[in-house]
N, C-alpha and C positions, 0 to 999 in steps of 0.2 A: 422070811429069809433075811438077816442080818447083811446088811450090805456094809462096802467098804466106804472109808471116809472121803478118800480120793484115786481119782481117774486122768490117766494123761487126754481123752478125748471122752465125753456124754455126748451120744448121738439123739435125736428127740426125732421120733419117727422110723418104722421099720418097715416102709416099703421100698422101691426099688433105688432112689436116693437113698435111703439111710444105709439098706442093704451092703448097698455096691461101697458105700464107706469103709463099712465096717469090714469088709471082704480085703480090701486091698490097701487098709492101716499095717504098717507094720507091726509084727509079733511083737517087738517090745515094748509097744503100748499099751497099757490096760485100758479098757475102752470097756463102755457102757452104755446100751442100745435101749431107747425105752418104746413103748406104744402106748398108745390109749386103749386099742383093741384087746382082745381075746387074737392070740397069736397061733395059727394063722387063720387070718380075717376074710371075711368077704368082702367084695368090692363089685357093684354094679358096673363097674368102666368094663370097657364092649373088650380090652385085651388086645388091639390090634397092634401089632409091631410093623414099625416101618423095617423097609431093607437093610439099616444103618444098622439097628439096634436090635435085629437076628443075627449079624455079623459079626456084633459084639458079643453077644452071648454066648455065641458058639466057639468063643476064646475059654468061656468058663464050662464048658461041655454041654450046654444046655440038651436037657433029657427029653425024647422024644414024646412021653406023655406030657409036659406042658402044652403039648401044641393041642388045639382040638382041630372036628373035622367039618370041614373041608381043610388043610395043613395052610392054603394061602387064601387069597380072597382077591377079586378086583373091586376096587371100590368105582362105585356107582352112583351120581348124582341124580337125584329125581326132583322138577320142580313139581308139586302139585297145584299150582298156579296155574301155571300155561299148558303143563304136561309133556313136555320138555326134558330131555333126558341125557347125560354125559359121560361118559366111561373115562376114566383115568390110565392113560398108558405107561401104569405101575403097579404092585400087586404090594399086596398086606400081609401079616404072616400072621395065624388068627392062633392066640394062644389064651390058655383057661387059667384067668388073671389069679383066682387061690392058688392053682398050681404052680404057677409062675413064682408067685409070693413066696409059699410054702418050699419050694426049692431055693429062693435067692436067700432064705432064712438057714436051710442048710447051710447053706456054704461060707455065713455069717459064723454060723455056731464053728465051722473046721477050724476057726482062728482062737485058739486057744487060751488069748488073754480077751474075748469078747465075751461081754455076759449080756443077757437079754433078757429083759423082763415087758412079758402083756400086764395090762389094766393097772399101767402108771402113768399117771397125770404130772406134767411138769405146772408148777402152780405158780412160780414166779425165780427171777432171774436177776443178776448182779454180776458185773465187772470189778474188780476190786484186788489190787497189788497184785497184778500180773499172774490172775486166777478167774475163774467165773463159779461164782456160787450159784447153786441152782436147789428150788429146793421141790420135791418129787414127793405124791401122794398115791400111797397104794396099799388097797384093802383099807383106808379110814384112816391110815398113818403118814403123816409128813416128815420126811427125812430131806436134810440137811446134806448134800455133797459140796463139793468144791474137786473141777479139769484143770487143768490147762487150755483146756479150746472144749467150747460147743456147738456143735455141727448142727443148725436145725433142718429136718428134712420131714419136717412134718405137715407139707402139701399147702395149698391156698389158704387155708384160715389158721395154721399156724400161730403158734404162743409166740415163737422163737422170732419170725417175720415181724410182728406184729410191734413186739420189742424193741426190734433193731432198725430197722428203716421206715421213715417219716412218710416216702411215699409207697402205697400198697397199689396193688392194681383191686381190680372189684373182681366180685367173685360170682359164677351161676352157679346157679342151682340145676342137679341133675336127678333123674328117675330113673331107675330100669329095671328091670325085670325079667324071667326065663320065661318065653310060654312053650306049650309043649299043641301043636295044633294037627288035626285032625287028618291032614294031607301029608303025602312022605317031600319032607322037605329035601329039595335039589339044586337050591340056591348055592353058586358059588362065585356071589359076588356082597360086599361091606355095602351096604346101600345108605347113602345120605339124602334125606329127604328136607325138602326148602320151600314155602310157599308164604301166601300171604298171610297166613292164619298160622303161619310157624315164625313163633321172631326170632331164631336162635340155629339151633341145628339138633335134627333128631337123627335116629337110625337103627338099622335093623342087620342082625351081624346072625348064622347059620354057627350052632354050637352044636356038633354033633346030630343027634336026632333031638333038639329042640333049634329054636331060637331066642338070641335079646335084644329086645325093645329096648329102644334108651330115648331121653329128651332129655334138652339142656334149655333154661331157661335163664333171660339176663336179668340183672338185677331191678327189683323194683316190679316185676311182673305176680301178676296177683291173678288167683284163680289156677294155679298150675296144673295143679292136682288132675282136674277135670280136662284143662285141659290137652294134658297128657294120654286119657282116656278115650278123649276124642279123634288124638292124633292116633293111639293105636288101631283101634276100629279101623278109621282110613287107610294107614299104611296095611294092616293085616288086606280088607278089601281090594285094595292095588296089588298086593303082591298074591291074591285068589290062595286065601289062606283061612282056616277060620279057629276060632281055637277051642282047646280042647281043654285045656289047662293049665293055669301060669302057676310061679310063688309071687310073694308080696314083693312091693317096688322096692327096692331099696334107694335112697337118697342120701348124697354127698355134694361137696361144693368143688368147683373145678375154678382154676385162675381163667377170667376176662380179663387179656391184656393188650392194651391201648395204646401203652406208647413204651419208649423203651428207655422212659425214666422211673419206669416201674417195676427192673430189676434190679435185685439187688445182691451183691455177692456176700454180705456179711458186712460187722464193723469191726474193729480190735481183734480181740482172742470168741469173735463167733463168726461161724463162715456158714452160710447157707446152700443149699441146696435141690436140685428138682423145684418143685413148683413153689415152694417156701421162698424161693430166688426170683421169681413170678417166670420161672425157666417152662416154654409149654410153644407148642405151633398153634400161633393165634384164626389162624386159617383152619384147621380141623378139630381143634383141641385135645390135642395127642402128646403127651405127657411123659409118656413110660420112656423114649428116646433122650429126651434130653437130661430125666431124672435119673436113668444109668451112667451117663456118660458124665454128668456135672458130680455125681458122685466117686465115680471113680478120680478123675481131677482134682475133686476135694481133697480124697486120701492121697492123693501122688505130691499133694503142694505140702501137705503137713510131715509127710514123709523127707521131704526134701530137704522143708527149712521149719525144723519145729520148736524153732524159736519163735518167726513170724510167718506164716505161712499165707496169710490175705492176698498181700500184692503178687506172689506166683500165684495162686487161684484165682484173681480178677485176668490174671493175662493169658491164662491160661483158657479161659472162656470164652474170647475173642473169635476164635470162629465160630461160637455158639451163637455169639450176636450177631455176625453177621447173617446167619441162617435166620434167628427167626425176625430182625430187621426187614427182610425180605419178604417172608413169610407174613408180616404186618402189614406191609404193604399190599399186599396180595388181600389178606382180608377187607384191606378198606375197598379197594377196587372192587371187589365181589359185593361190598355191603354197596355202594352206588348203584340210585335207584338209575339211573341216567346208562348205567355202562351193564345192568341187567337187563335194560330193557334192548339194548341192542343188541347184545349176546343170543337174546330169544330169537330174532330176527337171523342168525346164523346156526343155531345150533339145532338141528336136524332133529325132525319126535321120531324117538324109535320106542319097539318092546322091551321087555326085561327079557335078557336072556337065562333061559332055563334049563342050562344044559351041567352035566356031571363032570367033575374034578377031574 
């Protein structure tokens, strides 16, 4: 495919950040969407949407097969430490993240001056006389563009991130997997599992007539692999499950973010996005919310002033920070061994409830 020399916007990353850019860029830009992937991609992420980011959606008509079944979920805290166990009085809205993909990919493509291309690699990048040259590799070919603005929404270990701001947040490593087990599964709750032998945050999400296993592991931990393995077994035996059949793990990197000099909205004529922006709730690691909505912002700021568009999208994100500010906060309190151990001493052992949608 012969591509064009120049793009008023190259977007670098085509999930629900890059997506929701490219969706809500005005028609008269010619814009250019790239991936790494095979378009549309799989993604081990568990797909849960918070109440925010169904609400959002449903502005762009979100179609009822993205969602799988059970349609919502209550998420479910389990230590296996103590055996200890918490319900969240909020609910999840459980959707089948290809699908989800594969439709925000639609609605990218309605826009008439967007072009999208899978198994394009951006391989390096330059600012230069009120333009950014970028230059993109695919199928064995490096080609040469030059935007006006680069949007990078290509998630935790992003080229574009990586580029542009000095500080990064650190990044886990995640596993997951479909198993398909032997018992009619009736779970309809997002279960989060936490113990001493877990350093990070694992869980177990009800997809129709399977389930996914996921684990997230922080940086610098060795052995995962196994011990992933380990964690399934156990979680499968706690939740009297046994299995029948899984596919292979799939693995990806998700942002660990610490402090909140670690986000970053972009510099000049590049603006970041979703977790590229290290934009993520550091308390669940839940992504897909903020990389919708940082996206959509992204395009409403270049819309607006697409001469400079940075300082309406940095202010424009202000309430975003104060959410997950909050949200940071929340995780360090939960990582305190001092204020977990006193939690145990309040919070009531109950069973896992097993009851139908």
């Amino acid at each position: 495919m012969n591509l064009a020399k120049d793009y008023d916007v190259i977007i670098v990353g085509a999930g629900p950040a890059g997506c929701m850019t490219a969706i809500n860029l005005h028609c008269k830009f010619k814009v250019l969407m790239i991936d790494r992937a095979v378009l549309p991609r799989d993604k081990g992420c568990a797909g849960m949407l918070k109440p925010e980011a169904f609400t959002l959606l449903k502005k762009y008509g979100l179609p009822e097969e993205v969602l799988s079944h059970p349609r919502s979920l209550t998420p479910r805290g389990i230590d296996l430490s103590s055996g200890r166990e918490l319900v969240a009085p909020f609910r999840y809205y459980n959707a089948d993240r290809r699908e989800l993909d594969r439709w925000l990919l639609e609605l990218a493509r309605d826009n008439p001056k967007v072009e999208i291309l899978g198994k394009a690699h951006l391989v390096n990048l330059r600012e230069a006389d009120g333009v950014v040259e970028v230059g993109i590799r695919r199928n064995g070919t490096e080609t040469k563009l030059t935007c006006g603005f680069l949007v990078g929404a290509d998630g935790a270990s992003g080229a574009v991130g990586r580029a542009v701001c000095s500080i990064r947040p650190k990044t886990a490593t995640c596993l997951s997997e479909t198993v398909e087990t032997a018992e009619e599964i009736d779970l309809t709750e997002f279960i989060g599992f936490i113990g001493r032998d877990i350093p990070y945050y694992h869980w177990v999400v009800p997809k129709a007539d399977r389930i996914q296993v996921g684990a997230a592991f922080p940086p610098g931990e060795t052995g995962y692999p196994q011990r992933y393995m380990l964690f399934k077994e156990v979680a499968l035996g706690k939740l009297r499950l046994s299995e029948l059949s899984s596919t292979p793990p799939k693995g990806w990197l998700i942002t660990m973010l610490h402090s909140m000099s670690e986000i970053c909205p972009g510099r000049g004529r590049i603006l970041l996005a979703g977790e590229a922006a290290g934009l993520i709730d550091p308390s669940i690691l839940e992504g897909i919310t903020y990389a919708l909505k940082s996206g959509e912002l992204c395009a409403g700021a270049i819309n607006a002033d697409p001469s400079n568009p940075l300082p309406a999208y940095s202010s424009s994100l202000k309430p975003i920070y104060r959410k997950v500010f909050k949200q940071l906060l929340l995780f360090k309190v939960y990582r305190s061994k001092l204020l977990r151990l006193a939690a145990q001493r309040v919070i009531p052992q109950v069973k896992i409830a097993r009851t139908r949608d």
